[in-house]
N, C-alpha and C positions, 0 to 999 in steps of 0.2 A: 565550442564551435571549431571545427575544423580548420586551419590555416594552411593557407597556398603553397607551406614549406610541404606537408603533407601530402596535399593534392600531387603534388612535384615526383614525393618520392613513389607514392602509391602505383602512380601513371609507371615512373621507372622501373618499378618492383615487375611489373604485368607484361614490360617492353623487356626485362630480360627473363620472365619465365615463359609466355605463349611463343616459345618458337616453333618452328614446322619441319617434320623428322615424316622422312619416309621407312618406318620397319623400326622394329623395338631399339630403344635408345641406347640400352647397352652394346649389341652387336653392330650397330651403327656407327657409334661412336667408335668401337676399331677398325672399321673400315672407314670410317674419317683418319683415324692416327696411320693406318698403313698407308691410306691414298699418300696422306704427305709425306710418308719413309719413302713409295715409291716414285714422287716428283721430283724429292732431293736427288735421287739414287740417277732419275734420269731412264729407269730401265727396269725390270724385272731382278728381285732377286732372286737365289737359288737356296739360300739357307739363312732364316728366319729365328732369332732366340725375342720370343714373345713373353715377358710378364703380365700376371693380371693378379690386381685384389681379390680376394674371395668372395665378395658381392657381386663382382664382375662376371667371375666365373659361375659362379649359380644361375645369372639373369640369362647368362646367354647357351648355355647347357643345350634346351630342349627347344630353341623358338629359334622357327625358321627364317634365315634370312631372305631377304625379296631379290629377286632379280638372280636366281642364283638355282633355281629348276627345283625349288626344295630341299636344296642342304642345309643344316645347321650348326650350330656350334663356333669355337671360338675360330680354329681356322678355316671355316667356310666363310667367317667374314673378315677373316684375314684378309683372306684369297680375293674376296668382292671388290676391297677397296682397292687391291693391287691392280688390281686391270679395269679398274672405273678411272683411276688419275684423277681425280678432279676434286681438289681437298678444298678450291675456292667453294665447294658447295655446301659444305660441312654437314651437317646432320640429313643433307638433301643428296650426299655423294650418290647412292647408288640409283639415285635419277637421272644418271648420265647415261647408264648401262641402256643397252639394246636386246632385243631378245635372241640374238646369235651370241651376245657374251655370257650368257650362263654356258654355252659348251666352253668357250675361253678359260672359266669361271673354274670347272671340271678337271678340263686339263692339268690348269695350273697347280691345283688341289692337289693332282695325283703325283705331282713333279717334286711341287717346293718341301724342304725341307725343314719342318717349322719345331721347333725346341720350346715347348710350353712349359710355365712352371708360375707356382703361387707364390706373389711375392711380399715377403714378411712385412705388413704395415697395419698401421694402425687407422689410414686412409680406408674408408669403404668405397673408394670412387678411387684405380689407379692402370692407369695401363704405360709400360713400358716396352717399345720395340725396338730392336738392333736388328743391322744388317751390311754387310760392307763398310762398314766405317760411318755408317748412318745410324742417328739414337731418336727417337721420338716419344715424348714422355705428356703424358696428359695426367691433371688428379684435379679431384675434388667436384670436378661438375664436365659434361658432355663435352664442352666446345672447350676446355683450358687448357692451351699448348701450355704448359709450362717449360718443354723445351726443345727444340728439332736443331738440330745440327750434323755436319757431314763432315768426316777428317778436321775437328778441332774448332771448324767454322761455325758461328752461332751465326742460324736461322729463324731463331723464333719469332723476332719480331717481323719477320718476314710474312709465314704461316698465321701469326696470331693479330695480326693486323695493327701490330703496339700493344694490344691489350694483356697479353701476358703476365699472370700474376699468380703467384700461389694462393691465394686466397680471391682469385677473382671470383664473381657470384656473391660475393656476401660485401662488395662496394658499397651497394645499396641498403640500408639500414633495416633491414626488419626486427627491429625490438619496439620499432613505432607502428605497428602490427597489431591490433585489439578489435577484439568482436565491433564494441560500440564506434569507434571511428571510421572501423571499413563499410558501417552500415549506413554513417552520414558521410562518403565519402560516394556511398552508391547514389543517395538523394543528391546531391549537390553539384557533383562536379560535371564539367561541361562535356556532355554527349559526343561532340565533333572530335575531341582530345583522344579518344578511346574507341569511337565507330567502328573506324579500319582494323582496328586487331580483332574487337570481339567480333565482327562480321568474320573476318578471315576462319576465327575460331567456329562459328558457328558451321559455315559452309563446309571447312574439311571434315568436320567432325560427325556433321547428320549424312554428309556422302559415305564414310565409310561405314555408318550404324546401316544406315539402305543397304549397301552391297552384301555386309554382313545377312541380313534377313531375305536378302533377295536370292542369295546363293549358297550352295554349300563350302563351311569353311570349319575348319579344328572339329569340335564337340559339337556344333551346329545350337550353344546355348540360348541364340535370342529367335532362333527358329521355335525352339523349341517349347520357351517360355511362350511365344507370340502365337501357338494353336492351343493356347490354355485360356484364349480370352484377349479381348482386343480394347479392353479398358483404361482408360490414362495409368493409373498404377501399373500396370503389367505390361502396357509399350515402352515405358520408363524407364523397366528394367531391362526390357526383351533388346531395345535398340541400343542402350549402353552396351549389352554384352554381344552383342552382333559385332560391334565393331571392335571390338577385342576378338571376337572369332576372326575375323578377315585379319586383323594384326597380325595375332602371334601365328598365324599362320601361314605369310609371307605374301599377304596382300601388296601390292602396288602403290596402293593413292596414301597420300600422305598425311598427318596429323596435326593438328594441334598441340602439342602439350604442355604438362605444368610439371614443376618439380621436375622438372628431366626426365617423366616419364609419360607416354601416348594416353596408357590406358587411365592414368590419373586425367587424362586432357579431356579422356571422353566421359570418362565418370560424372565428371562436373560440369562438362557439357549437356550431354543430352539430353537426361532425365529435365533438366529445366525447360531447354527448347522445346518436349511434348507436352509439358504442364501448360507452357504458354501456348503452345499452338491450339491446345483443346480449349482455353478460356479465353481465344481469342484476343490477348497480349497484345498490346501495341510492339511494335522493333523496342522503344527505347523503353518500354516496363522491360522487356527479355533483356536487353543489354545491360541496364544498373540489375537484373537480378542473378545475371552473368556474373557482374563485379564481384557481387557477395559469396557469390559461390566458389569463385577464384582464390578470391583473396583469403577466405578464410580457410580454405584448401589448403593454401601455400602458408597461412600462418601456423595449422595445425604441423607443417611439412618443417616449420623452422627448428623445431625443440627436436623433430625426430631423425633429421638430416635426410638427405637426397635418395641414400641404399641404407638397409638397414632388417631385422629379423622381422619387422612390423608390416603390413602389409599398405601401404600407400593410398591402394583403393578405397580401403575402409575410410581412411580422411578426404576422399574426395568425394564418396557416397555421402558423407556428415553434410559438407562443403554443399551439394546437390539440393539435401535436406533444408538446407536453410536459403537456398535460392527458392525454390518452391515458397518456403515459405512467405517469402518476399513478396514473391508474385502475387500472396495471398493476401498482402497489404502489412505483412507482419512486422512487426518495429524491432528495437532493442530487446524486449524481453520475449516476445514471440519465438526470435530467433535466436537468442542466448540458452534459453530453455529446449531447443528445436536441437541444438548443438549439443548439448548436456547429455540431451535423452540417447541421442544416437551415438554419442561416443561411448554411452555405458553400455548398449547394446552386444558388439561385435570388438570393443578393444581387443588387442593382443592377437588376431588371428594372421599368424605367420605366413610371411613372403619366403615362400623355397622354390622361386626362378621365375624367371616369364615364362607361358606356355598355355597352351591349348585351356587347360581349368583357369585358370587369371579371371575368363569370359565369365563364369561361374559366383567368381568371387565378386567381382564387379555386381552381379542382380543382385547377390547378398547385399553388397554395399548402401546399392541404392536403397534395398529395400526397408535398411535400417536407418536412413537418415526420412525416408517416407512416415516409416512408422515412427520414427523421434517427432514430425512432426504431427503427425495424426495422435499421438499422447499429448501433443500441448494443445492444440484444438479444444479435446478431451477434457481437458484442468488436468490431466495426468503428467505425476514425472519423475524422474529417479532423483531422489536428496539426499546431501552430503552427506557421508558412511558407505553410500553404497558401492561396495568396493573402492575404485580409483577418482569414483567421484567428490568433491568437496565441493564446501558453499564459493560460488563466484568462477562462472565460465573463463576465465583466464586463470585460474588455479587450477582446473581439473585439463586444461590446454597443457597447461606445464606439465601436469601431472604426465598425461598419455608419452608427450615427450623424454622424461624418466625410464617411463616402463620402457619406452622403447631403444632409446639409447643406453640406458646402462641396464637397465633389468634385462634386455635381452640380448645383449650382447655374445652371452653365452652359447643362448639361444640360436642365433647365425650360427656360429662356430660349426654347433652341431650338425644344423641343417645342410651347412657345405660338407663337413664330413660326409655326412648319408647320400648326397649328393654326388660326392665325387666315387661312395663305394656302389653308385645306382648306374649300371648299364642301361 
C-alpha cells in the first residue's frame, strides 16, 4: 500500500517537472541565463564570451527562437534574453517581448559581439555567460542559477530565489520511482492535490497541438498524418506532432513540460487527452491516467538524464502508451507489459537537436507505445532476451537507462561533431 511519504514525494516530483516554457527549453533557458547577465549588468552588453555544453549546443543549432522574427541558434537567443530583461519570468522570459522587439532583437544580433565556445565537461546541461565583470552560470537542469554575480559580488541567491544548488532537481527523491507504485499512486491519491497542474497541462498542451493542425508550421507533420484519416490512433499521433510543428518552429503559446523538455510535455500529453475524449473519459479518469503517463515518463527520464544521445520522445511515447492503457482500465500488468513492449520497439533512436523532424519523431513515439499496447490486448509481447529487454519492467527501465547514458555517450559526441561540421 502506498504511504503519504510517497504520495508527498510523488505530488513534489510533478510540481518540479510540469513547468511552463514558452519556445524549446534549451534556447530558452539562455535567454533566461542572459536576461539575468543583462539585469546585473543594468544595460546592454557590447561583447558577450558565451559557453555551452555540447547537448546545449546540438538542441539549440536548428530550432527557432519565438518572438525573434525567426532567428535561431545559440545567439539569437542570446540576443532575445538581452532585450526581454525579465529573468523573474524564467522559462516564460520571452513572454515579455512585444512584436516591435524582434527588430530590437535584429539589431542587437548585428551589433553584439558574442565569443561562443564548447565548454569541456562532463555536464550535459551547462551554460556559462561573461560580460563586463558579469558571470552567469546554469547546469544540470533549465532553471539552476548555480551562480550570477558582478565585480566579485555574489548574486545568486538573489536571481535563484535561495534555491541555488548544484545538484538541484534531484532534491526530490526518484529512486522511490516504480511502475507499480505510480499506478497506485494514480488510483489513490486525492484528485484536488494534482487538478491545478494536470488541468494547466492539459489546456497549454491540446492548445498548441490545435495551432499545430490548424496552421502551417516546420514539416506541417500532424497536418499531414491528420489527412490520412481522422481515427483515435492517427489524431493521437497527428496532434502530438502538431505541436511540436508549432514549437520547434517558434510558436508563441506556451507549454507544459516534462524532463526540461516541451516536446516530452506534449508526447505524454496529448495522445492520452484524444483517447479520452473519443471514449468519453471522465476529467478525473484523463487526470490519474495523466499521472501514469507523467510519472513513468519522468521515471524512464531518471536512469537516462535530462540531455543525452537518446531521444526523450521515445520515453514519453511509452509514458503515453501506458496512460492509454490506463484509460483502458489497465492495472499493473497491463501496463508493465504496455511499457515493455514499446520500450523494445524504438530504443536507441537518437536525439541530434531540436528541430523541425522532432514533430516526426514524436508520431513515431506515440505510435510505438499505441502499438506496445495493442500487443498486450493481443496476449502479444516481447520476453526477456529480446535485445535490451529482461524479465521484470524495472530491470529492462534500468536497462534503457545504460544504453542511453553510458552506451551512447559516444554516441552524442558524434552526433555534436557532425552537427557542428553541418551548415
Amino acid at each position: 500500500m502506498i504511504n503519504s511519504e510517497t504520495i508527498n514525494t510523488y505530488i513534489e516530483i510533478l510540481n518540479e517537472e510540469l513547468l511552463v516554457a514558452m519556445g524549446c527549453t534549451e534556447p530558452i533557458a539562455i535567454a533566461y541565463a542572459s536576461s539575468v547577465l543583462r539585469n546585473m549588468l543594468k544595460d546592454k552588453p557590447k561583447k558577450i564570451k558565451a559557453g555551452f555544453s555540447g547537448n546545449i549546443i546540438k538542441n539549440v543549432k536548428s530550432v527557432i527562437v519565438p518572438a525573434t522574427g525567426g532567428m535561431h541558434g545559440l545567439k539569437a537567443a542570446i540576443c532575445a534574453g538581452i532585450i526581454a530583461n525579465a529573468p523573474e519570468r524564467q522559462l516564460e522570459v520571452l513572454c515579455s517581448l512585444k512584436k516591435e522587439d524582434a527588430e530590437k532583437i535584429k539589431e542587437y544580433h548585428e551589433t553584439v559581439e558574442i565569443e561562443i565556445y564548447e565548454i569541456e565537461t562532463d555536464e550535459a546541461f551547462e551554460v556559462d555567460l561573461q560580460a563586463d565583470g558579469a558571470r552567469v552560470h546554469f547546469a544540470k537542469r533549465h532553471t539552476n542559477i548555480t551562480l550570477a554575480s558582478i565585480n566579485g559580488k555574489d548574486l545568486t541567491d538573489k536571481y535563484s530565489g535561495g534555491q541555488s544548488d548544484t545538484v538541484i532537481g534531484e532534491s526530490v527523491d526518484r529512486s522511490l520511482l516504480n511502475v507499480e507504485s505510480i499506478i497506485e499512486f494514480a488510483d489513490t491519491v486525492d484528485i484536488e492535490r494534482v487538478r491545478p497542474l494536470i488541468e494547466r497541462q492539459i489546456n497549454l498542451n491540446m492548445a498548441i497541438a490545435k495551432e499545430g493542425i490548424n496552421n502551417e508550421w516546420g514539416a506541417c507533420i500532424g497536418k499531414t498524418l491528420i489527412s490520412g484519416g481522422t481515427d483515435t490512433r492517427i489524431r493521437a499521433r497527428a496532434y502530438a506532432a502538431a505541436g511540436s510543428d508549432a514549437r520547434m518552429s517558434g510558436c508563441e503559446m506556451p507549454v507544459c513540460i516534462i524532463s526540461g523538455s516541451g516536446n516530452q510535455g506534449m508526447t505524454a500529453t496529448i495522445p492520452v487527452v484524444t483517447y479520452a475524449k473519443d471514449m468519453e473519459a471522465s476529467k478525473e479518469q484523463l487526470i490519474r491516467a495523466l499521472l501514469v503517463s507523467d510519472l513513468i515518463t519522468i521515471h524512464q527520464k531518471t536512469g537516462i538524464g535530462c540531455l543525452s544521445a537518446y531521444c526523450g520522445a521515445i520515453s514519453a511515447g511509452c509514458g503515453a502508451g501506458c496512460g492509454i492503457a490506463y484509460l483502458n482500465g489497465g492495472k499493473y500488468h497491463e501496463i508493465a507489459h504496455t511499457l515493455v513492449n514499446a520500450i523494445a520497439i524504438l530504443s536507441g533512436t537518437i536525439c541530434d537537436g531540436a528541430k523541425p523532424s522532432c514533430a516526426a519523431k514524436i508520431a513515431m513515439a506515440v505510435e510505438a507505445g499505441i502499438l506496445g499496447y495493442e500487443m498486450m490486448k493481443a496476449g502479444r509481447e516481447f520476453l526477456g532476451g529480446d535485445g535490451i529487454i529482461v524479465k521484470g519492467v524495472e530491470n529492462t527501465i534500468k536497462n534503457v537507462g545504460r544504453l542511453a547514458k553510458e552506451g551512447m555517450s559516444g554516441t552524442d559526441k558524434e552526433i555534436i561533431k557532425i552537427m557542428l561540421e553541418t551548415k
